[in-house]
N, C-alpha and C positions, 0 to 999 in steps of 0.2 A: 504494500500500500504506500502509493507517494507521500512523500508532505504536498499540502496547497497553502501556496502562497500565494493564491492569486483571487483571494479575498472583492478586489477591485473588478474582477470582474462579473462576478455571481460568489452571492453565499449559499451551502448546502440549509434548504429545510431546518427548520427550529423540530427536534419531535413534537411539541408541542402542540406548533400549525401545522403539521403532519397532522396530528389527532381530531386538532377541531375541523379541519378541513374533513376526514373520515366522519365525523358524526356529524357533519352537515349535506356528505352525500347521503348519509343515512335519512337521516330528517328532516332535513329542510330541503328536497328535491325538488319540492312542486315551482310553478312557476309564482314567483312572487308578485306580480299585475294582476295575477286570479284574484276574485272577489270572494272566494269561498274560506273559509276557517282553516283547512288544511293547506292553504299556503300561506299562514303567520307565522309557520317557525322563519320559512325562506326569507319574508317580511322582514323578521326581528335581527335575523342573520345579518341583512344588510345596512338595517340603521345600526345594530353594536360597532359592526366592523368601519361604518361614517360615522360615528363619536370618538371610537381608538385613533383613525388617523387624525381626526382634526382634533383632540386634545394635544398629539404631540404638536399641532402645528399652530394652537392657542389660537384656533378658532373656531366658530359657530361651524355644526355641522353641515347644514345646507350650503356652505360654500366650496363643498367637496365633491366634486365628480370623479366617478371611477371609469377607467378607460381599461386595455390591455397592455399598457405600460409605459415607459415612459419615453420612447417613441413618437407613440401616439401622441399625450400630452405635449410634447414640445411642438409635433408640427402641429395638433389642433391651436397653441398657442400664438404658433405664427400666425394664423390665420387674420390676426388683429391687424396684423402690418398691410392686408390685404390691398394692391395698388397704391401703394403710398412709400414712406421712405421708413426703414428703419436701422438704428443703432442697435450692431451684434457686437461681442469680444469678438476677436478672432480664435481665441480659444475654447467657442463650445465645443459642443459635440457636435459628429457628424451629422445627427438627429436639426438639429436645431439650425446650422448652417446648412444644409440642402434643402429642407424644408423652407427657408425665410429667403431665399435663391428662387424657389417657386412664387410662392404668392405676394413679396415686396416688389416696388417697382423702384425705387431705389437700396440700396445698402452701404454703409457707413463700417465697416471695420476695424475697431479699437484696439493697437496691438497692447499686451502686456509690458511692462516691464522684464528687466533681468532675471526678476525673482517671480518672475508666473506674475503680478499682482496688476489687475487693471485697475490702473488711477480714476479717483472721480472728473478729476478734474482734464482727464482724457476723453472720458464720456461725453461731459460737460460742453467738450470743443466740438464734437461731433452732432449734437443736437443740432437739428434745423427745425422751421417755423412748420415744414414739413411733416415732422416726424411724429409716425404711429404709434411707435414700440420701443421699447428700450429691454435687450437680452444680456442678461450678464449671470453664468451660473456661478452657485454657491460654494462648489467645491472643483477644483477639478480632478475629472475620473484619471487624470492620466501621472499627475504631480500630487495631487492631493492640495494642494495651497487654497485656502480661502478667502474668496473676494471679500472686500468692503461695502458689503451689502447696504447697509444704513447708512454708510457716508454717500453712497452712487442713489439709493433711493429719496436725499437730501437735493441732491443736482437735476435728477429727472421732473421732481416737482409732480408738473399734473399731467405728466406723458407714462402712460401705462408703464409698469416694468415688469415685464417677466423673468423670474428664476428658474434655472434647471435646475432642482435640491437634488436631486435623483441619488446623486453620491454621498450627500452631507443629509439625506435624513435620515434618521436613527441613528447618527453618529455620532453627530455635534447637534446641539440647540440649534433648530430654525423657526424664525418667526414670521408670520406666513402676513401678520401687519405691514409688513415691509417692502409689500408689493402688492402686484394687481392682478401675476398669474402665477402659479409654483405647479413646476413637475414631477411626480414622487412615481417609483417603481417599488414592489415589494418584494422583487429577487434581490435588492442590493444588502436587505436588514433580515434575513434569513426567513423570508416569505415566499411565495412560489412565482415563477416564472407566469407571464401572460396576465400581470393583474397590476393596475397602477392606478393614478389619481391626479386630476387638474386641480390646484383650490384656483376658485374664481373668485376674487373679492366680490364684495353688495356692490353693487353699482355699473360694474365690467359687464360689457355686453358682446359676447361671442355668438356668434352661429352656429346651431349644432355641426357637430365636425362627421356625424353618420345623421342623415334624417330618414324619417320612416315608420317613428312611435314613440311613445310619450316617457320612454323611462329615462331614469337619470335627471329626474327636473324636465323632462322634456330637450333635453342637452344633447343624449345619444342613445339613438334607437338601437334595441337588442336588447336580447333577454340575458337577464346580467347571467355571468358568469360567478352565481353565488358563492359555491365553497371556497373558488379561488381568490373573491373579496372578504369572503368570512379568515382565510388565511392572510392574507395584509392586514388585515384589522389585528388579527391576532402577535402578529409580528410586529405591529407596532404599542400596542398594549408593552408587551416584552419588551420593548428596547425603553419604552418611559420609566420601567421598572429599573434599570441598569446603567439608566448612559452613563451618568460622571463615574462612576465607576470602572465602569469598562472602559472607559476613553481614558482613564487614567494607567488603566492596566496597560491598554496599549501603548499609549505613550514610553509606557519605563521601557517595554520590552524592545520596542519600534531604537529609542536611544541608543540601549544596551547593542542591538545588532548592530547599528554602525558603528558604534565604538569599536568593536570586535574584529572589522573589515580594515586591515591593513595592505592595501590597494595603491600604489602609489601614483597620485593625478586622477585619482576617483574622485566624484563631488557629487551632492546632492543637490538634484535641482529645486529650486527653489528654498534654500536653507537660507533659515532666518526669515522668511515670510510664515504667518500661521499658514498650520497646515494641520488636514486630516491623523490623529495619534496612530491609525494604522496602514497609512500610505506613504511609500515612499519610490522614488524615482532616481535611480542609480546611474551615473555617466562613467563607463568603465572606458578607460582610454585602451583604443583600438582594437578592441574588442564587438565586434558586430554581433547585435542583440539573438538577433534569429540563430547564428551559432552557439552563443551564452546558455540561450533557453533550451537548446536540444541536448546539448551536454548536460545541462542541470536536470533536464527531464532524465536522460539514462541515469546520473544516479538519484533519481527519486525524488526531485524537488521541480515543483510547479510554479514556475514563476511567466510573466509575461515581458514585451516590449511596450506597453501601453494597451489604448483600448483594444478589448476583443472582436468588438466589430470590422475592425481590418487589418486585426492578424492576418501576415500570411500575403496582403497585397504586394509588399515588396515595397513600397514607399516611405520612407522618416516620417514620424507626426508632426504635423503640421501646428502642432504644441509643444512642442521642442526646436522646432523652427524656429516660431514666433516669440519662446522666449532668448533666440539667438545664438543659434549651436547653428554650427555649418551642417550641409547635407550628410558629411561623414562623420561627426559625430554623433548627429540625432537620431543616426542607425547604429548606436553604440549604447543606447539606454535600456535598462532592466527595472520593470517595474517591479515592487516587494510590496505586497497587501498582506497583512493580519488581520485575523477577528476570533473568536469567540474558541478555537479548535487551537491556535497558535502556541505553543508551549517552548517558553525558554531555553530548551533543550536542541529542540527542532531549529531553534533560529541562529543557537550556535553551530548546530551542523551545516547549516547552512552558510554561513560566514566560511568558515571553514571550505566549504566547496566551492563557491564562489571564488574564492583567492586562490585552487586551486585550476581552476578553470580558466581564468585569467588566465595565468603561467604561462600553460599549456598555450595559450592563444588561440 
């Protein structure tokens, strides 16, 4: 059995939302739109599971729509920009820039800083009298570094802002006040694949992003995918239960491993900007990431070069780019994600492999 260290991309199931997911295929099957009694549990399944997330996200729960993940969410979100201009980082996700490529009719791209960090006062320069949207996510899936969410939602004023949290919720405290659209997924907080969430503030007026029937506030037609929002709800229960704690854990462990990593010309990107306590993004000199990870796979360790969705293209991230690595080095980066499964033990073996892989070249 390998180590996973690729937390950042997908967490394994909580047993737990395993369980209640199993006892809501059990009893709450029916269809929850039915008018009859025997679909109240399905009913009760999906307001629990819209109170869990929006308690971690300190709002009212009708501002929570469930979608199939956060995909979805981010391009339903573009759709605010629709024919108009809008302000992106250059460091979302690919979700979020291909999507706002489609439906804006212009775009403004905000590059980061050294340190991953988009400045307000970047954003700030970028607004026009134009502009629909302003995108800037919470975390990033690739570095881990955390935007200035409150200080960039200070500059936008009364120009919508959307967040991707996708990475940063259940990790870190997010506050869902602080915007007009937030994208959450439930595979990232050890909830199940195919099941995610828009908060829409009171006021924000979207188009349903699927039309055809009245469920979701009348937001997105289809018959929800209960057990699979009774499990994100329940995952997110779990993580209200645990963050500071867990985010403390990881933090020491997340330290403690690069301390260990005697690399010479190694650097963490983005160090010294906040970031994620279980993400980090390693610049191994001359070391090209796609060889790092298959050698770390043969001896047993799961690591990545950044996001999963384009593993494997053969291209640098374009967030490693942006915060200013040449084309050959930003094919030299190994992502290391922790969570809930990561044991001290494992991360010194890991240290240890990694420095020997290096060598090797």
């Amino acid at each position: 059995m390998s180590t996973y260290l690729d937390y950042a991309a997908t967490t394994p199931a909580d047993e737990r939302v395993i369980a209640c997911m199993n006892d809501c295929m059990r009893s709450a099957w029916a269809n929850p739109s039915a008018a009859y009694s025997d679909a109240g549990p399905a009913r009760k399944a999906l307001r629990m599971a819209r109170s869990h997330v929006a308690a971690l996200l300190h709002c009212d729960p009708s501002c929570v729509a469930f979608t199939s993940g956060g995909t979805e969410s981010n391009a339903w979100a573009m759709t605010a920009a629709a024919g108009k201009h809008a302000v992106v980082s250059a460091i979302e996700h690919a979700s979020v820039l291909e999507a706002v490529r489609k439906y804006a009719a212009g775009i403004t791209l905000v590059q980061p800083d050294a340190s991953g960090v988009i400045r307000p006062d970047a954003v700030a320069a970028a607004i026009r009298p134009d502009t629909a949207l302003v995108s800037v996510q919470w975390a990033n899936n690739e570095t881990g570094v955390l935007q200035p969410i409150r200080e960039i939602r200070a500059v936008t004023k009364k120009i919508p802002l959307h967040v991707d949290a996708v990475q940063a919720f259940g990790h870190v405290p997010v506050d869902a006040s602080l915007c007009d659209l937030m994208s959450l997924s439930a595979h990232k907080l050890y909830g199940p694949r195919g099941a995610g969430a828009l908060y829409i503030a009171p006021g924000m007026r979207l188009a349903p992003m699927i039309p055809g029937g009245h469920q979701e506030m009348n937001l997105r037609a289809g018959t929800e995918n209960v057990p699979a929002i009774a499990g994100f709800g329940e995952a997110a229960r779990l993580a209200a239960e645990d963050l500071p704690e867990r985010a403390e854990h990881e933090r020491a462990l997340m330290a403690e491993f690069i301390g260990q990593l005697q690399i010479p010309g190694l650097r963490v990107l983005g160090e010294g900007a906040p970031r994620l306590p279980g993400v980090t993004a390693l610049y191994l000199p001359n070391l090209p990431s796609e060889k790092a990870i298959m050698k770390m796979d043969l001896r047993g360790f799961c690591l990545s070069g950044g996001a999963a969705c384009h593993a494997g293209d053969g291209t640098p991230s374009h967030v490693y780019r942006a915060m200013g690595l040449s084309e050959k080095d930003a094919a030299c980066v190994v992502r290391v994600s922790i969570g809930r499964g990561t044991t001290k033990q494992a991360l010194a073996a890991c240290a240890q492999a990694l420095e020997e892989v290096w060598k090797q070249g």
